[in-house]
N, C-alpha and C positions, 0 to 999 in steps of 0.2 A: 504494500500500500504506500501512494507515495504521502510524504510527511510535508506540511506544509507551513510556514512561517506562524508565528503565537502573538507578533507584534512587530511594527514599522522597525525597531533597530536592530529586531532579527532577520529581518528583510534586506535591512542594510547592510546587512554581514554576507550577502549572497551577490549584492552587488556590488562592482568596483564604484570604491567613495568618490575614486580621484576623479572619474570621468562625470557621477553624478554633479560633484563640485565644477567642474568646467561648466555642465549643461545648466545651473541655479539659477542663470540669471535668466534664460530664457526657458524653461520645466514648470510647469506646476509641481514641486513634487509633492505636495499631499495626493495629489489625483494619481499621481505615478505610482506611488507606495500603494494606495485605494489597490490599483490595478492589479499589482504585483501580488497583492494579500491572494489574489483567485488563480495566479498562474501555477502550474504544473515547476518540480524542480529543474526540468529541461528546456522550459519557456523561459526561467527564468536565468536560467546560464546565457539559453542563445540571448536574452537584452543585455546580458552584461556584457559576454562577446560584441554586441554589437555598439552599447556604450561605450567599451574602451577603445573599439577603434574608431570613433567618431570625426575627431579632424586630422588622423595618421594615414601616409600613407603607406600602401599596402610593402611589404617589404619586398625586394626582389627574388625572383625565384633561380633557386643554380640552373645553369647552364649544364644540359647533359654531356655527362664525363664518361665515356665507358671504362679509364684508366682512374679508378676509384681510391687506389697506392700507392698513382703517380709511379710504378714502375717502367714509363718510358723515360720519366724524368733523368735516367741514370744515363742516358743515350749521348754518343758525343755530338761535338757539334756539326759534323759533317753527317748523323746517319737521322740528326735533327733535320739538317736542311733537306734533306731529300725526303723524309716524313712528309715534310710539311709541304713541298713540290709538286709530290704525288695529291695529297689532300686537294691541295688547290686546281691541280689537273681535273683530278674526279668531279670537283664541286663545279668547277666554269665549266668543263669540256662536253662530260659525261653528262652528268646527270640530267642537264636539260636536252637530250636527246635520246636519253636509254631508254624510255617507254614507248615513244616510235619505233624502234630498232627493236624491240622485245616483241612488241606486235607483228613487225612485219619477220621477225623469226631469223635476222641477216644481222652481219657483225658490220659496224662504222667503219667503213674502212678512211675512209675520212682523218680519222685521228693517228691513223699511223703519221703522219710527218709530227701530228706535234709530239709523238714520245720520242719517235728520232729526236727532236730538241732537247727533249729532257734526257738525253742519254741515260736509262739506267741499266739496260744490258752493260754496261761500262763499269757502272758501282757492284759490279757482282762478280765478271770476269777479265781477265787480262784478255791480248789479242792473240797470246802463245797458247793458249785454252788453261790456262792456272787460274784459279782462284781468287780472288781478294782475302786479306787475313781476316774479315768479318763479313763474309759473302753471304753467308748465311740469314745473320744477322738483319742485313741490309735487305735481303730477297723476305726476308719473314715483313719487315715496316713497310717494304712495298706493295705485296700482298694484303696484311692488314688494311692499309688506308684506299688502296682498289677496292676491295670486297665489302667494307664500309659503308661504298656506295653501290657498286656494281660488283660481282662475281664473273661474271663471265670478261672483263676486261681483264682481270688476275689470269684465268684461265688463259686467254690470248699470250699474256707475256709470260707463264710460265710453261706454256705447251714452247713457244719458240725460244724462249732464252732457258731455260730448264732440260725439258727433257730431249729437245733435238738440238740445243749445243752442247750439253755435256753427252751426247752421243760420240758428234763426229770429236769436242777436247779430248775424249776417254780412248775414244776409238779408231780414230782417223792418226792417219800420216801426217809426217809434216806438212808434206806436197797438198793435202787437201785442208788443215788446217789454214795453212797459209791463202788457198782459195776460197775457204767458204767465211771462216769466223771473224775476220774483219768484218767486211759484209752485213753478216748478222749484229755484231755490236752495234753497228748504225742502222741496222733496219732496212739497209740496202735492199734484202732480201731475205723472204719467208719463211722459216721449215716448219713441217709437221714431222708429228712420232707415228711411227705405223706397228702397233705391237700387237693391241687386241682385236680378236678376231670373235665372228658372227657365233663359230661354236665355242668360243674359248675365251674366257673373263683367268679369271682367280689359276685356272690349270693350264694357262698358254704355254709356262713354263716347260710342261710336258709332254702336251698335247698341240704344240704348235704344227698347225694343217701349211702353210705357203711353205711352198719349196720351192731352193735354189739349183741347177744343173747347171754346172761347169761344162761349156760350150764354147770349144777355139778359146779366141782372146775374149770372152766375155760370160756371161751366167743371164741362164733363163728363168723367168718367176713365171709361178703359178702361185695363187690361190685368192684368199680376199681379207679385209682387213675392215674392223667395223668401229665406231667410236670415233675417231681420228681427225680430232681438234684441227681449225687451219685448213684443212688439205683442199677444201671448196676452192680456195684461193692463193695456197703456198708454192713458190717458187721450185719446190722440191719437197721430197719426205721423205724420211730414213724407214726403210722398210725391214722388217727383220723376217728373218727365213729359215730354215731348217734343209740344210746342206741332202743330198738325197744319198750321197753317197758317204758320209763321212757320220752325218746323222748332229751334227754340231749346227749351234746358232751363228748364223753371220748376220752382219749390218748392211744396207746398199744406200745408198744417195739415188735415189730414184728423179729427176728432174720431170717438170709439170712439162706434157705433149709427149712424154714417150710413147710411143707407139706399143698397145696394146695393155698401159695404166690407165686407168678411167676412173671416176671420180663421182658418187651419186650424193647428192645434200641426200642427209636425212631427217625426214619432216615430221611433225605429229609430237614434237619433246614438250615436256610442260617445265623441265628445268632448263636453265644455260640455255637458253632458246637465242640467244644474241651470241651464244658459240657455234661458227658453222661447224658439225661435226659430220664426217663423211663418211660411206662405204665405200673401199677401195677395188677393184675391180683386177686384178693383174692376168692376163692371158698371154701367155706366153713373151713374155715383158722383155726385153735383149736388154741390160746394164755390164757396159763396158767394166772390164776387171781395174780398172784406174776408178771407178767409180764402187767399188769394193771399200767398206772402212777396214783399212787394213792391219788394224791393230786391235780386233773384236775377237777375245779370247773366249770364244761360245758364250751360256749361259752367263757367266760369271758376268763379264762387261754389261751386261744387261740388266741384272740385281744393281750393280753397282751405281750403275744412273737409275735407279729406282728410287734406291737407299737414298741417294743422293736428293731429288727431287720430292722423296714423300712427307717432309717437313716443312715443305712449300704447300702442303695438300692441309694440315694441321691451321698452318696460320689462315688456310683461306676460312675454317672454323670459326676461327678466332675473330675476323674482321668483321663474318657474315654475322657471327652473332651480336658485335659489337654495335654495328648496322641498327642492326633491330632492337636492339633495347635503346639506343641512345634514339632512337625516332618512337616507340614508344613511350619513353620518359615527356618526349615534348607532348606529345598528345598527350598524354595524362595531363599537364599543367595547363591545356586549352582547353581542353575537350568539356564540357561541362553537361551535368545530368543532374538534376535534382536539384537545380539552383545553387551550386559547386560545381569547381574542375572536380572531374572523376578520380585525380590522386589524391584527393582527402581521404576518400575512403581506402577502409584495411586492407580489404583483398585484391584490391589493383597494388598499393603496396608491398601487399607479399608477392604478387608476381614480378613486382619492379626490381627488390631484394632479390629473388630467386635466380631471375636473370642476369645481374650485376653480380653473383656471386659465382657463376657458371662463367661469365665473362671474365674475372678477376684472375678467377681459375686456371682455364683456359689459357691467358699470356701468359701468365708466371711458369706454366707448361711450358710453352713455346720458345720463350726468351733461354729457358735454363737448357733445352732441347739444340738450341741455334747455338750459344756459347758449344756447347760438345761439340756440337758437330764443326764448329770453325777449329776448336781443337783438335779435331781429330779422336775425341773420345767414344761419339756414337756411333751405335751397332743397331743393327736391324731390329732387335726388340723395344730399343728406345724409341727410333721414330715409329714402330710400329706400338706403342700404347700411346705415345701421342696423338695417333690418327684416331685411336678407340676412343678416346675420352674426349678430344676436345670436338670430334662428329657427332657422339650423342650428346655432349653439351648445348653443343649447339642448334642442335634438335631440337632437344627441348626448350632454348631459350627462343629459337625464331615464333613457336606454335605458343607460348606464353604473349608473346608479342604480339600475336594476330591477334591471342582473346582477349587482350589489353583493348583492342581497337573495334573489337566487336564486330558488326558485321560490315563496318568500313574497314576492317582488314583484309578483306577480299578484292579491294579495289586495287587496281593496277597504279592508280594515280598519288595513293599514298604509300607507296615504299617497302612498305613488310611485305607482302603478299609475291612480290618477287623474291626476297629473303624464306620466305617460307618455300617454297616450291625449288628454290634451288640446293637447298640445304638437302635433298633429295638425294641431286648426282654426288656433293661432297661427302655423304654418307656410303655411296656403293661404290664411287672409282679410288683411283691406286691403292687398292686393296679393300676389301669391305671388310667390315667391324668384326664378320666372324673369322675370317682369314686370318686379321692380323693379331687380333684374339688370341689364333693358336700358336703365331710365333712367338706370342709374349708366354703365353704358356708354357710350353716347351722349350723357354729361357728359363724359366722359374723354376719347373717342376727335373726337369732333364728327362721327361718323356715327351714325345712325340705323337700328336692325336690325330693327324693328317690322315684323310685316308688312303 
């Protein structure tokens, strides 16, 4: 039962004195107290609430942070400026054109000159195919502040400067070093990676179908390649293949118009839809043996730019989720229901919480993940439980983020709903959760559950 006031200076004890005393000189307050004697004790909070804030204003609201620890704060000031580069890229370039470009299902090709400008293929590797001592590093804040705004721009620069330049640095000769990865630093020209195929995700490894036949001075392909970021429009693709006769994996530098390479967009995606990804076609394909990466020691080379690039796959988590909670933060402090923004209430704040702590998470993975691996410390179980963790964090915080926005989180036009749906492919490519699941397992336990 609620308990109600016995007299005006018990009244008084319920309301702020200070803001009555402001109001004295224009208030009746005997009529005011009168009133107060009959209100409920929640009628009578929200008049104090609203006496005290009578002539204040309203105080400002934070500014969505997804770096809640300020652990970018530690960054120098060179992997600052290119942070910030990139953000500025995304917010002018991007953003006001990615929902045209998501509709119509085709990547901007438009914007390749201005990252040429911003050279960051350059912040990541040398022109000899080596490294940067914080390559990692650099490639993880790049991705972050792409995926922020867009995912499938990340995907663009890490399919060409990721997985098909550390092909031909890992893999290739001098002679073709020296031809293609200047080139690619500037964007000269394109690659895609041609690895998964139509019957083969997660066991290409073992079961890769295209095969290579050593023919005179050159090798013939057969078979088909499915997924394959780029290739709509890439200059070339590294195609990997399974030798017929030796039964090993090689590399080839395939160039766009070979005769008998063919190239189908594949339509119908509801994620990365602004990633052209293609079905490759190869029929009896002739690649000159100079066009052989001549330094691809089977399977092995091929783990090795995985390992290499699946840390890049973690941070796009990291960004995509960051995306979405910092765009539902600001909805919360607009969006108003019930005569309030919808973040006064609890349970929009516990999703706010929930996803800022997934997010939090999330870097502090990634960043300590990127340290090793410029070290030189990480192994295949390390980036592979960073792909587990920070794919289903970010799961869950993009699908937190859509219910934050209720049933405007479906629209294309406010931001999450492409965050939601692409968190999708980041959850099943370079590796899915239950794949890399087992490598982490089989680190831990020293049994092996593969079948």
């Amino acid at each position: 039962m609620t308990t109600r006031p016995k007299n005006p200076m018990e009244l008084l004890g319920q309301i702020d004195l200070e803001a009555l005393g402001r109001l004295s000189g224009r208030v009746d307050l005997p009529a005011l107290i009168d009133a107060a004697s009959r209100m409920s004790d929640g009628q009578l909070k929200h008049l104090s609430r609203t006496l005290s804030g009578g002539d204040r204003k309203a105080p400002a609201l934070p500014e969505p942070n997804a770096d809640f620890f300020g652990q970018l704060g530690e960054l120098t000031d060179e992997q600052k400026d290119v942070q910030m580069a990139v953000r500025s890229f995304m917010q002018g370039t991007v953003a006001p054109i990615m929902n045209e470009y998501w509709s119509r299902d085709e990547f901007p090709k438009q914007i390749i000159p201005e990252l040429r400008r911003l050279g960051l293929p350059r912040r990541v590797w040398n022109e000899d195919g080596t490294r940067k001592p914080d390559a990692t590093v650099m490639e993880g804040l790049i991705t972050l502040e792409a995926c922020k705004v867009d995912v499938s721009t990340a995907v663009f620069f890490g399919v060409h400067t990721g997985l098909t330049f550390a092909s031909i640095a890992l893999g290739g000769s001098a002679q073709q070093k020296a031809e293609w990865l200047p080139r690619m630093l500037d964007l000269e020209v394109i690659g895609a990676f041609g690895l998964t195929e139509p019957e083969g995700g997660s066991q290409v490894s073992q079961g890769m179908r295209t095969t290579c036949r050593r023919d005179g001075d050159g090798w013939v392909l057969n078979g088909e390649k499915k997924w394959i970021g780029n290739s709509t429009f890439s200059d070339f693709t590294v195609i990997w293949a399974r030798d017929v006769e030796t039964q090993e994996v090689r590399g080839f530098i395939v160039r766009a118009g070979t005769p008998g390479y063919e190239v189908q967009k594949i339509q119908g995606k509801i994620a990365l839809r602004i990633v052209e990804n293609g079905q490759i076609s190869l029929k009896d394909c002739r690649v000159p043996e100079s066009d052989r990466l001549q330094e691809v020691r089977g399977w092995r080379t091929t783990a090795e730019i995985l390992r290499l690039t699946r840390a890049g796959v973690a941070w796009q988590a990291v960004g995509c989720a960051a995306g979405a909670y910092e765009l539902a933060l600001g909805y919360a402090q607009t969006r108003e229901q019930f005569g309030k923004p919808i973040g006064n209430f609890q349970l929009i704040q516990n999703h706010l919480v929930h996803m800022l702590g997934n997010v939090t998470t999330n870097l502090a993975l990634c960043l300590r993940l990127s340290h090793m691996a410029d070290a030189g410390t990480m192994r295949d179980e390390h980036a592979a439980l960073a792909k587990v963790i920070t794919a289903a964090r970010c799961r869950e915080t993009v699908a937190l983020a859509r219910e934050t926005f209720g049933g405007n989180g479906i629209l294309l036009e406010n931001g999450v709903a492409k965050h939601f749906t692409d968190t999708e492919a980041i959850y099943s490519y370079e590796g899915t959760n239950e794949i890399n699941t087992l490598v982490v397992g089989r680190a831990i336990t020293g049994f092996s559950a593969f079948v």
